[in-house]
C-alpha positions as CSV (number, residue, x, y, z in Angstrom):
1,X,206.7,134.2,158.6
2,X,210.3,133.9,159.8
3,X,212.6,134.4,156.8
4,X,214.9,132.4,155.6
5,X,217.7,131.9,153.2
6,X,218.4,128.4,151.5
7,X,221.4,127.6,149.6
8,X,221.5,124.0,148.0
9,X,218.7,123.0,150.4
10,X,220.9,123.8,153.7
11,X,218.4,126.7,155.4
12,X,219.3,129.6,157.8
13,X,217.4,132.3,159.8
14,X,217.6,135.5,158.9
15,X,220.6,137.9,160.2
16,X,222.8,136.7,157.2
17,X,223.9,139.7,155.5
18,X,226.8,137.9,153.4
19,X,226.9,134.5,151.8
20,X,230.1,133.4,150.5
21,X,231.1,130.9,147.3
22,X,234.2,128.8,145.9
23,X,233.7,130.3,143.2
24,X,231.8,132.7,140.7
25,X,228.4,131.7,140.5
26,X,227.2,135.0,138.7
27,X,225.6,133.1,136.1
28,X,223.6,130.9,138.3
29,X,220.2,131.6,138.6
30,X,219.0,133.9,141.4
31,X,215.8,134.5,142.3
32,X,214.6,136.8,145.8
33,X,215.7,139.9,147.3
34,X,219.6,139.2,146.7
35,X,222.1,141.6,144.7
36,X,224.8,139.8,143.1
37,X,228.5,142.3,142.5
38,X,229.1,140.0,140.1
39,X,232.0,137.6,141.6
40,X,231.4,134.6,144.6
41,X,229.6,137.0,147.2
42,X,226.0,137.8,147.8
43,X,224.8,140.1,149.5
44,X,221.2,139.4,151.5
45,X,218.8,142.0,151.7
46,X,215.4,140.5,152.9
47,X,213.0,138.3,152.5
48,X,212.8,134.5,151.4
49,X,215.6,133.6,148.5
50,X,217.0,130.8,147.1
51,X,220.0,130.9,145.1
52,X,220.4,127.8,142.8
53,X,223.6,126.4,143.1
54,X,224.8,123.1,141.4
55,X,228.7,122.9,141.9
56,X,230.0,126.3,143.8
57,X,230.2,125.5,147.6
58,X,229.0,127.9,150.2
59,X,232.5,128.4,152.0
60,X,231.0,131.2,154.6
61,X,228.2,132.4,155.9
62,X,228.7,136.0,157.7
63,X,232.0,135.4,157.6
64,X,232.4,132.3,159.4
65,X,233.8,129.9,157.4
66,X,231.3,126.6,156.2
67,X,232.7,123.1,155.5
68,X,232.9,121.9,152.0
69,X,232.9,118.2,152.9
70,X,232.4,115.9,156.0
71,X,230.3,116.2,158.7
72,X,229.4,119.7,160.4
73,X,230.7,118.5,164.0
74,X,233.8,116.3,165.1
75,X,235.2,117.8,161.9
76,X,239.2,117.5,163.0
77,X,241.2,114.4,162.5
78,X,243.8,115.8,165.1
79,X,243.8,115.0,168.6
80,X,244.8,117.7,171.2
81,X,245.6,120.3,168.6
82,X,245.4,123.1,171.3
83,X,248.2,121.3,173.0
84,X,246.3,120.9,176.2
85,X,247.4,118.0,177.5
86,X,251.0,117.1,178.1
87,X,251.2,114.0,180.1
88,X,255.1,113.5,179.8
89,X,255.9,117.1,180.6
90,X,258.9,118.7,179.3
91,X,261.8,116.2,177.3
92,X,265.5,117.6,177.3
93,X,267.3,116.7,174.8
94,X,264.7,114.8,172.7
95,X,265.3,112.2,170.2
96,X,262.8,110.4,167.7
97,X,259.8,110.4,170.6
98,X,256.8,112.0,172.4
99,X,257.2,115.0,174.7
100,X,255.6,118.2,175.3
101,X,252.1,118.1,174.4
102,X,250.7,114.6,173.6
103,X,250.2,113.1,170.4
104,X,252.4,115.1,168.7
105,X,256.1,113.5,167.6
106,X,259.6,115.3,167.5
107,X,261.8,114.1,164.9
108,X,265.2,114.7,164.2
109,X,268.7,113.2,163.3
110,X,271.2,115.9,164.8
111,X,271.3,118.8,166.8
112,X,269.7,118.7,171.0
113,X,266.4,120.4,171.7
114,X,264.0,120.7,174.7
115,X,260.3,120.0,173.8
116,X,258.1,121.1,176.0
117,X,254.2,122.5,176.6
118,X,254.2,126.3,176.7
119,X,251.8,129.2,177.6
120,X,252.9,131.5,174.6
121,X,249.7,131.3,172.1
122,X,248.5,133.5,169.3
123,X,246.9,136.6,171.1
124,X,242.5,136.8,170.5
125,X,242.8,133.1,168.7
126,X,241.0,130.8,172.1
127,X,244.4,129.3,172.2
128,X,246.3,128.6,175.5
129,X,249.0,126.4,175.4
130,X,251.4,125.4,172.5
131,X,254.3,123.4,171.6
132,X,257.3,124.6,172.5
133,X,260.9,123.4,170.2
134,X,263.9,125.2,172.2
135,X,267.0,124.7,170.3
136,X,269.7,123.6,172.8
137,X,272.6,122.7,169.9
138,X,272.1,123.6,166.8
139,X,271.8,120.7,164.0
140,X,274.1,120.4,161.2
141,X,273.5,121.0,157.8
142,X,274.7,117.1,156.6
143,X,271.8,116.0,153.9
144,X,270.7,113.0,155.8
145,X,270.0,115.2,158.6
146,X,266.0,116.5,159.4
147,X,263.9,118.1,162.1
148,X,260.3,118.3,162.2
149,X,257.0,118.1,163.8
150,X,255.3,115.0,163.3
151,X,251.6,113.7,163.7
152,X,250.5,110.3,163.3
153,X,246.7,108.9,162.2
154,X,245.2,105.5,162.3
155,X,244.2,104.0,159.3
156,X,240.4,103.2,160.9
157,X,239.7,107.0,161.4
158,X,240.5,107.8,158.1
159,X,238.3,105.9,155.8
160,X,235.6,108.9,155.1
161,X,238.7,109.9,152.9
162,X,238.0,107.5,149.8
163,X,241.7,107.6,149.4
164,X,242.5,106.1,146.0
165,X,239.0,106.2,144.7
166,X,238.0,108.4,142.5
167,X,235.8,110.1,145.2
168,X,238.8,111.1,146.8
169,X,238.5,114.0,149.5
170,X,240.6,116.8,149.8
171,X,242.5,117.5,153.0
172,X,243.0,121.4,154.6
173,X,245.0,121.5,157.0
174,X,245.8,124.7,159.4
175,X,247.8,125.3,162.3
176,X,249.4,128.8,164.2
177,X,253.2,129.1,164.2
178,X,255.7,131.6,165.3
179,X,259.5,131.0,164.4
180,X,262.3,133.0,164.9
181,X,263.5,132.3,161.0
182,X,261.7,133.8,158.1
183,X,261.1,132.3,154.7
184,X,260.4,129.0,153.2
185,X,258.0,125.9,155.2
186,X,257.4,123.1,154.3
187,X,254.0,120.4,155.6
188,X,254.1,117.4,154.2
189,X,251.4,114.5,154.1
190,X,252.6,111.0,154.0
191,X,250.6,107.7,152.9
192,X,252.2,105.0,154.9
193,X,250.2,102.0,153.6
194,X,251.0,103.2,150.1
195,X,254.2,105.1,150.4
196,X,252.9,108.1,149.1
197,X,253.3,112.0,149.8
198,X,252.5,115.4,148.2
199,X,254.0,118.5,149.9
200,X,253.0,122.2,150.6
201,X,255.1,125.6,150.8
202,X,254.1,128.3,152.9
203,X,256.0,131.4,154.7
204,X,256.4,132.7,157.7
205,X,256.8,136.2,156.9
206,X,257.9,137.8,160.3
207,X,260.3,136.5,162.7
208,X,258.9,135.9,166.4
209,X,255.2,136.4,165.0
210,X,252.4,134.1,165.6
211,X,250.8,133.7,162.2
212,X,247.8,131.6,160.8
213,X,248.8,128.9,157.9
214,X,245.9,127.2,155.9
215,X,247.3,124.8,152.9
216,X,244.6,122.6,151.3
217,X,246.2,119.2,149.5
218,X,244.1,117.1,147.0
219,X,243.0,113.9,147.2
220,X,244.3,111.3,146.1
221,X,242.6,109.5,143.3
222,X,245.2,106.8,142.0
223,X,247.0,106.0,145.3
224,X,246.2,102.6,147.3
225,X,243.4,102.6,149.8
226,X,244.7,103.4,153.4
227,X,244.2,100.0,155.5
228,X,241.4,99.8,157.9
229,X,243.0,99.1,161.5
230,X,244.2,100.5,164.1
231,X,247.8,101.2,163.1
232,X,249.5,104.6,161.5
233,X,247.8,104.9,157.9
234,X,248.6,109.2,157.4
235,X,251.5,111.3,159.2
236,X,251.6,115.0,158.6
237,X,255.4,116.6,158.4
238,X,256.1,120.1,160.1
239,X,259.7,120.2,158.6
240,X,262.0,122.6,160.6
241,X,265.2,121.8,158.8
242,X,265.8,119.5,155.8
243,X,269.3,118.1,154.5
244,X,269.7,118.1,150.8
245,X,269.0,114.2,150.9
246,X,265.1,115.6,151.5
247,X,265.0,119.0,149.7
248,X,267.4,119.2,146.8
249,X,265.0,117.8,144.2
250,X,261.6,119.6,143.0
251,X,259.3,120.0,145.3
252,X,256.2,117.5,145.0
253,X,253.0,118.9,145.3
254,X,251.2,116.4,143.9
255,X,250.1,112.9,145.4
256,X,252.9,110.7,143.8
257,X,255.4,107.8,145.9
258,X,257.7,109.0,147.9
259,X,260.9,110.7,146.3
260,X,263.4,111.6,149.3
261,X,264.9,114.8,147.5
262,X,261.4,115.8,146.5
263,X,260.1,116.3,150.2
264,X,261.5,119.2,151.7
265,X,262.3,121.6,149.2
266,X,263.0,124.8,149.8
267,X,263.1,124.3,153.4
268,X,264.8,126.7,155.8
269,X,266.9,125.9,158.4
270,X,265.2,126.7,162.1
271,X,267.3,124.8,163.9
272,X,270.7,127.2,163.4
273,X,271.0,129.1,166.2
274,X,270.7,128.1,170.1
275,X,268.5,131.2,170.3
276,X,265.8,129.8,168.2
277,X,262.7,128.9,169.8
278,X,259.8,127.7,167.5
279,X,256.1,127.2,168.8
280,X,253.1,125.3,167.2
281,X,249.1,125.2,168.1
282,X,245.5,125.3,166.4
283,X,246.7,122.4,164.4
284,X,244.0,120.9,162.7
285,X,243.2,118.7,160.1
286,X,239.7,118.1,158.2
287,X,238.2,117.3,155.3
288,X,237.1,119.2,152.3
289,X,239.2,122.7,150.7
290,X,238.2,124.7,153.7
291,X,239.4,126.0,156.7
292,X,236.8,125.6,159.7
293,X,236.5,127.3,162.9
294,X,238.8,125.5,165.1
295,X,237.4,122.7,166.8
296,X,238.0,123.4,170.6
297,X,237.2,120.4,172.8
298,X,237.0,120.7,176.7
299,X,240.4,119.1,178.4
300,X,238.6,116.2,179.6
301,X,237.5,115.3,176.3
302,X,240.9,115.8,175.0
303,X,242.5,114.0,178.1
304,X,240.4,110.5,177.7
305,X,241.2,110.7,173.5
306,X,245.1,110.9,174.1
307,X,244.6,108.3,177.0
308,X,243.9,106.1,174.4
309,X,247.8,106.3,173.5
310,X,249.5,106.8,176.2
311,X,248.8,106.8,180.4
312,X,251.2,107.7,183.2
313,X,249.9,107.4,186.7
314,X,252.5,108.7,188.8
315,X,253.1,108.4,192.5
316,X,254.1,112.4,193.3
317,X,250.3,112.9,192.6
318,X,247.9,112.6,195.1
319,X,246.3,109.0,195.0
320,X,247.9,108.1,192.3
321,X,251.0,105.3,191.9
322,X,251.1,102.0,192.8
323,X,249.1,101.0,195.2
324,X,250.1,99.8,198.8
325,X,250.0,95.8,199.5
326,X,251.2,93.9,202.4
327,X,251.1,90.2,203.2
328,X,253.5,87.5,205.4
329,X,256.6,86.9,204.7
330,X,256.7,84.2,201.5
331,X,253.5,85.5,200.5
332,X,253.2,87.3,197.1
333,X,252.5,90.8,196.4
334,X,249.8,91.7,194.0
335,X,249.0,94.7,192.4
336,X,246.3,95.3,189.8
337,X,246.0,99.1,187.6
338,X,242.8,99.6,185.3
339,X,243.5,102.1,183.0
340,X,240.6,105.1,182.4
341,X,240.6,104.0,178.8
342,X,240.9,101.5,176.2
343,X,244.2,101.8,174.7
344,X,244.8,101.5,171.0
345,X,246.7,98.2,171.2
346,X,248.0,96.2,174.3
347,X,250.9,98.5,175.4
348,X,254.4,98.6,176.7
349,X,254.6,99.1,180.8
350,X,257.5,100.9,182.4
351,X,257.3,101.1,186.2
352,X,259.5,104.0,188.0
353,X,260.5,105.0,190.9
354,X,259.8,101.7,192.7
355,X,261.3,100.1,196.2
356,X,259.9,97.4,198.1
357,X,259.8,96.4,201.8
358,X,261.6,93.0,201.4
359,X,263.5,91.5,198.3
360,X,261.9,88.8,196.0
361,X,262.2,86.6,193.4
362,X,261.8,88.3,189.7
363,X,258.5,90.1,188.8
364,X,255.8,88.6,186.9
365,X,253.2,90.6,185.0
366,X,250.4,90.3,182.4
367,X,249.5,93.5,180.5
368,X,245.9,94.4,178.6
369,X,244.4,97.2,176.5
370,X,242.2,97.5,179.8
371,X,244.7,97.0,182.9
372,X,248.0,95.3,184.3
373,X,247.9,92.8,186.7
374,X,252.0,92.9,188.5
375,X,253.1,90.4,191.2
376,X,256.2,89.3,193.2
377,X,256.5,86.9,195.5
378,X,258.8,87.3,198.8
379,X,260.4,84.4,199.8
380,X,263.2,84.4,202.6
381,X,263.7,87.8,203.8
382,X,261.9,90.6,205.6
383,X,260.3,89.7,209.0
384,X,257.3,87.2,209.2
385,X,253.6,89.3,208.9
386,X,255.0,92.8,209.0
387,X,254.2,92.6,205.3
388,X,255.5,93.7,202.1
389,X,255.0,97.2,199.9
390,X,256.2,98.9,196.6
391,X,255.9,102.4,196.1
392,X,256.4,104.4,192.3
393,X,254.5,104.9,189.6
394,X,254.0,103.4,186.2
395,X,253.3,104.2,182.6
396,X,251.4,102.3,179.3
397,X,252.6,103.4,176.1
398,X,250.7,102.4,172.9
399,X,251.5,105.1,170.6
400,X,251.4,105.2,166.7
């Protein structure tokens, strides 16, 4: 008979040598071929054992790390958290906006940077790319001013939370980092529906170091629900710098509404030197009060998910751009683009880099979640049936 071990009715072959608790479960009962040292680990020697567990969770299993909550697969609520896909490239000097890798937001109120996607990643950790802040001017060190990394969730994805129940999960959330600055961090959730945030510390201990940072937040029993569509609900903060207006309270780790001064505390100032470059992968965000293996998703998985926000089709690629239409003269010119995916909400549509054949009157255009449908009619120019054409390329933006 195969043998197997069963912890709270979850079963596993044999090869498990080490089973690993939340906590001390010494005076649980034990029954089988296992030797307890007397604290959260187990050690398996043979045979069929159960170990009767009623409130420690397993939290790894030969040292691979076991959710304590939510489902087994599609565990993170971040999208492109290996910063694969950067449809915008590089953004110099960026402002309140999207650049570098998708989905994740720059912020900041002073100072000039250049966000871009890199190839510097945490050596042995699957990673490839990252995000990449380059300090171009160095932001001052007024108290309204801020930089940080932001990441936006809607409210529909979110519900397996229970927020403001008193089934409320916990959140733990992990990411890589290397900065040039040692000290004080700070991530931050925020409740946007309720106007709620609690706020973590951690260190980065050596400068120009990729290192691995796991922080675990409650959940949040007494808040408000988070609303059930398909706008931002959650944002997670990656402060870089904070002005006293955000950090010269006490810290509030603890769900609670929003304090300004109690945000940020602590905070150290990345952005002082044009030298700095900070960089920022493996983020990931998940249920329950443990860190999972990461969750690495092939790029064409993680292509159509951030399609879903934003889609550039862009005429210096191969077959892509607007497309090529002729007709008489005083006939109009048509164009119709489906996009690959569904976008989150009917989306803004910026067309660059476009010339025509002949003039015409103004544009006219009717934009979708699915496609936009662009026209302009020619009318007293050009030469009679050698036709009309626009060239360029166009982008849909329906980011949180």
């Amino acid at each position: 008979m195969t043998s197997k071990i069963i912890v709270n009715n979850i079963e596993a072959d044999t090869g498990i040598s080490t089973i690993t608790f939340n906590n001390d479960i010494s005076s649980n009962t034990v029954r089988g071929n296992i030797i307890s040292d007397g604290t959260s680990t187990f050690d398996v020697i043979s045979g069929v054992s159960t170990i009767g567990v009623t409130t420690a969770h397993v939290t790894s299993i030969n040292n691979l790390s076991y959710p304590t909550a939510g489902a087994l697969s599609n565990r993170s609520l971040i999208i492109n958290g290996a910063m694969q896909v950067a449809q915008r490239g590089t953004v110099v000097n960026a402002g309140n906006e999207y650049g570098g890798p998708d989905r994740t937001r720059f912020s900041k109120n002073d100072g000039a940077f250049t966000i871009s996607q890199d190839t510097d990643a945490p050596s042995g950790s699957g990673f490839a790319n990252s995000y990449k802040v380059d300090v171009t001017s160095v932001a001052g060190t007024s108290g309204s001013y801020y930089v940080f990394l932001k990441y936006r969730i809607e409210g529909q994805d979110l519900q397996g939370l229970k927020k403001g129940t008193s089934s409320a999960e916990s959140l733990t959330l992990q990411f890589w980092i290397k900065s040039p600055k040692t000290g004080t961090y700070i991530a931050e959730l925020y409740d946007v529906d309720n106007n709620r945030t609690i706020s973590k510390s951690y260190t980065i201990n050596s400068a120009n170091t990729w290192e691995h940072k796991i922080l675990t937040f409650p959940g949040d029993t007494t808040g408000g629900a988070l609303d059930n569509d398909n706008d931002r609900s959650l944002e997670i903060n990656l402060w870089l710098f904070a002005g006293t207006n955000y950090s010269s309270g006490t810290l509030q780790t603890a769900w609670a509404a929003e304090v300004g001064v109690n945000r940020a505390v602590g905070q150290v100032n990345a952005a002082d030197n044009t030298a700095n470059n900070i960089y920022m992968t493996g983020l990931q965000l998940e249920v329950g009060e443990n860190a999972t293996e990461f969750q690495h998703c092939s790029y064409g998985e993680q292509l159509a998910l951030c399609q879903r926000y934003y889609y550039k089709d862009d005429s210096t690629i191969e077959g892509g751009g607007l497309a090529v239409v002729t007709g008489a003269l005083d006939s109009i010119m048509g164009i119709q683009a489906d996009f690959p995916v569904t976008m989150r909400a009917t989306p803004s549509l910026n067309l660059f880099g476009t010339t025509y054949r002949t003039g015409g009157t103004a544009d006219a255009q009717r934009v979708t979640k699915t496609r936009f449908v662009w026209g302009r009619k020619q009318t007293g120019s050009g030469t009679a049936n050698v036709g009309a054409y626009a060239t360029g390329g166009f982008e849909v933006n329906a980011e949180l």
